[in-house]
C-alpha positions in Angstrom: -18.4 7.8 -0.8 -20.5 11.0 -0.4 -19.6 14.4 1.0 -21.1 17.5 1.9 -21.1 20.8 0.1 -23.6 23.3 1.5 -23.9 26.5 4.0 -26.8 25.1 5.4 -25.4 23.3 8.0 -27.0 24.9 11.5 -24.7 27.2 14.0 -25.0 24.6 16.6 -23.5 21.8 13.9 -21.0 24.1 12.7 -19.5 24.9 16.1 -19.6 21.2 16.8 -17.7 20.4 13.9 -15.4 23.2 14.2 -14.6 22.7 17.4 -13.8 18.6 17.1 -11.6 18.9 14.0 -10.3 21.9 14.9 -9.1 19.8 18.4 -8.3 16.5 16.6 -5.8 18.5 13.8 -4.2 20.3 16.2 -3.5 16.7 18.3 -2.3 15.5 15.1 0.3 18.5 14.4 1.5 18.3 18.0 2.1 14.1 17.3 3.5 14.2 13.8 7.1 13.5 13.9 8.4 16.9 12.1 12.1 16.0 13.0 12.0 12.9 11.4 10.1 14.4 8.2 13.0 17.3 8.3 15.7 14.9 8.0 14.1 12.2 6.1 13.5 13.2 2.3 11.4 9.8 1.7 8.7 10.6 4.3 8.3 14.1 2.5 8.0 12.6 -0.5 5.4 10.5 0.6 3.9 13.1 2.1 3.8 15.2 -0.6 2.6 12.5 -3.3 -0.3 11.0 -0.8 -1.3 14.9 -0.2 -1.3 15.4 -4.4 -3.0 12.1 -4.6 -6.1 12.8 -2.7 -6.0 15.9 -4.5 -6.6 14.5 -7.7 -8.5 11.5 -6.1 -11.4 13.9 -4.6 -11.1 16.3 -7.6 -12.9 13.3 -9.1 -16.6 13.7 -8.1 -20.2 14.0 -9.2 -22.8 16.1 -7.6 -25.9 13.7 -6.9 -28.0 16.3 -5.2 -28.1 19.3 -3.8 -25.3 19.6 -1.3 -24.3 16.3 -2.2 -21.4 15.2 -4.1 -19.9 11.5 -4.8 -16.2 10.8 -5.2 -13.5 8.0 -3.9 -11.9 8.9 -0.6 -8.9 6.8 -0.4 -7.9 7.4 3.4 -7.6 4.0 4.5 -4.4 3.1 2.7 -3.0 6.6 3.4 -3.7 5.9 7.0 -1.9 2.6 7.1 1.1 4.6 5.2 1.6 7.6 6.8 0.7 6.9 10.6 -2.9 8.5 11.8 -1.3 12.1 12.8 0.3 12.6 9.2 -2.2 11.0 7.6 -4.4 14.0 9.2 -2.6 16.6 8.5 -1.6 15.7 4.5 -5.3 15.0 4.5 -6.5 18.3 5.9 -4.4 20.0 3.5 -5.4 18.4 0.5 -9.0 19.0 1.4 -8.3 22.6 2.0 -7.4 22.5 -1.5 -9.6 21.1 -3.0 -12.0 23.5 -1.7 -10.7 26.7 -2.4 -9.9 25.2 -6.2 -13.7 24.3 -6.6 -15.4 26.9 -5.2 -17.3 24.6 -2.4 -18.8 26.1 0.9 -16.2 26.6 3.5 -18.8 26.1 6.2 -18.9 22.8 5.5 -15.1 22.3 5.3 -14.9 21.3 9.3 -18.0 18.7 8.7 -16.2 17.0 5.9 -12.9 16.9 7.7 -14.9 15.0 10.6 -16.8 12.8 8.3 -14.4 12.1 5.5 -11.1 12.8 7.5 -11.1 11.8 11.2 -14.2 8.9 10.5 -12.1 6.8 8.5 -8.7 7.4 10.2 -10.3 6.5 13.1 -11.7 3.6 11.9 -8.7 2.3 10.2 -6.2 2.8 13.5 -8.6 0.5 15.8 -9.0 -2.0 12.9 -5.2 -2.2 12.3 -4.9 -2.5 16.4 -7.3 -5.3 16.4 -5.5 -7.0 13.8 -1.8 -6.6 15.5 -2.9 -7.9 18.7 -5.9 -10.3 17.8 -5.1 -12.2 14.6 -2.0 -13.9 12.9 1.0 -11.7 11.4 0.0 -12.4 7.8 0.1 -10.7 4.8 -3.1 -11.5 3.4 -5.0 -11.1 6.7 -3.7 -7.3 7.0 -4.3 -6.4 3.1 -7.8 -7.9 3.3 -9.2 -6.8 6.7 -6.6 -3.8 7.1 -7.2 -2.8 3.6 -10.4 -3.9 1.4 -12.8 -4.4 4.3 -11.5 -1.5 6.8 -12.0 0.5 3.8 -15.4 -0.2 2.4 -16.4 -0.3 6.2 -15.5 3.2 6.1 -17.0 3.6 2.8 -20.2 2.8 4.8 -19.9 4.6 7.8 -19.2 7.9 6.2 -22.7 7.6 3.8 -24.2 7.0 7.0 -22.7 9.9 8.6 -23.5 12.1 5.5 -27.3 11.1 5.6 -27.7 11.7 9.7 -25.8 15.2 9.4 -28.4 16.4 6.4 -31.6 14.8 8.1 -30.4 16.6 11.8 -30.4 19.4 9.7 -33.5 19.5 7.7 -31.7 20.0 4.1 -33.1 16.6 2.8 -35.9 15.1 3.8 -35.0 11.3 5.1 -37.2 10.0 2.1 -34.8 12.0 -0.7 -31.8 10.5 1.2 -33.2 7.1 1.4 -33.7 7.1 -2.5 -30.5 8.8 -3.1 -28.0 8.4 -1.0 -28.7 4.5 0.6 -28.3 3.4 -3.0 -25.0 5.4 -3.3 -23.7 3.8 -0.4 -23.9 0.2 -1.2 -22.6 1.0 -4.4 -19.5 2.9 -3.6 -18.3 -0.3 -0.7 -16.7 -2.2 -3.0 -14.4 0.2 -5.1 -13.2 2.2 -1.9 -12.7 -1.6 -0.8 -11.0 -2.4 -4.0 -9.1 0.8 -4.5 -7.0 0.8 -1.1 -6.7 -2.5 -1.4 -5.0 -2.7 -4.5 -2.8 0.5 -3.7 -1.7 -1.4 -0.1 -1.0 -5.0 -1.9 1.2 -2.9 -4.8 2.9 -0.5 -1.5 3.5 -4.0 0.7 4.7 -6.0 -2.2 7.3 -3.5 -2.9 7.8 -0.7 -0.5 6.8 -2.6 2.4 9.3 -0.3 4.6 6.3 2.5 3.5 4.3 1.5 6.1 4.2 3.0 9.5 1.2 1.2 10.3 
């Protein structure tokens, strides 16, 4: 998937994304069960290793253009782990880290939370609702639609988002992120598929209780 990493995002796009993730991470503090994670060393350790994972997973990027950069997001199966409100905040954290250790543009640190944080989460919650209450309790029906598809559809959606947040704000033109980024895209569906959906097969097959989803 691609992400942003420029300061040429407008005022009026920067207070929007400020203001929405700012609004959605503080929902997610106030609904993440910090009793429960106080008293139950598993959940921290899950916590802490999705948090580290991310770290290293997004550490793992090219830059494809200017303000551009490619990496492997992995949200979906933490999302189906840790519950949408943790999932958030380990997220948020991780991402915070990951900018200050490579030197990217906090300006664009709310725009990526939206676009690479809250887009996917999102997405993965009303998939996994659909699921519960429109389709069979199966295994392979959650792992393939939960996981693989849920993922690369969010895979999708954030390229999308990406490309209509740089051509709002005039830092590529829409032929440079036709040529670049539409090709990214369709490439990058099918491992963010594959990836969550071979960490959520190995996680239901033997930690099954993992999942608050």
């Amino acid at each position: 998937m691609v992400s942003l990493n420029t300061d040429l995002l407008s005022d009026l796009s920067c207070y929007l994304f400020n203001a929405l993730f700012l609004s959605v991470f503080l929902c997610a503090c106030y609904k993440s069960p910090w009793r429960l994670i106080k008293s139950n060393s598993r959940l921290q350790h899950l916590c802490f290793g999705a948090s580290v994972a991310l770290i290293l997973l997004w550490s793992i990027k090219a830059d494809i253009s200017s303000g551009i950069s490619i990496h492997l997001i992995g949200m979906t199966a933490m999302s189906l782990v840790l519950g949408w409100d943790l999932a958030i905040v380990c997220a948020s954290i991780s991402l915070a880290l990951v900018t200050l250790a490579s030197g990217s543009s906090w300006s664009s640190f709310a725009a990526n939370g939206v676009i690479t944080i809250l887009l996917p989460v999102t997405v993965t919650y009303i998939t996994a609702a659909i699921v519960d209450r429109k389709l069979p309790k199966n295994f392979f029906i959650y792992l393939f639609v939960c996981g693989f598809f849920c993922a690369g559809l969010c895979a999708m959606l954030i390229g999308l988002s990406v490309s209509l947040t740089l051509w709002v704000n005039d830092i590529h033109p829409w032929v440079t992120i036709q040529r670049e980024i539409m090709t990214i895209i369709v490439l990058t569906i099918f491992p963010e598929g594959l990836l969550n959906g071979v960490f959520l097969s190995a996680i239901m097959a033997f930690y099954p209780d993992w999942i608050r989803s």
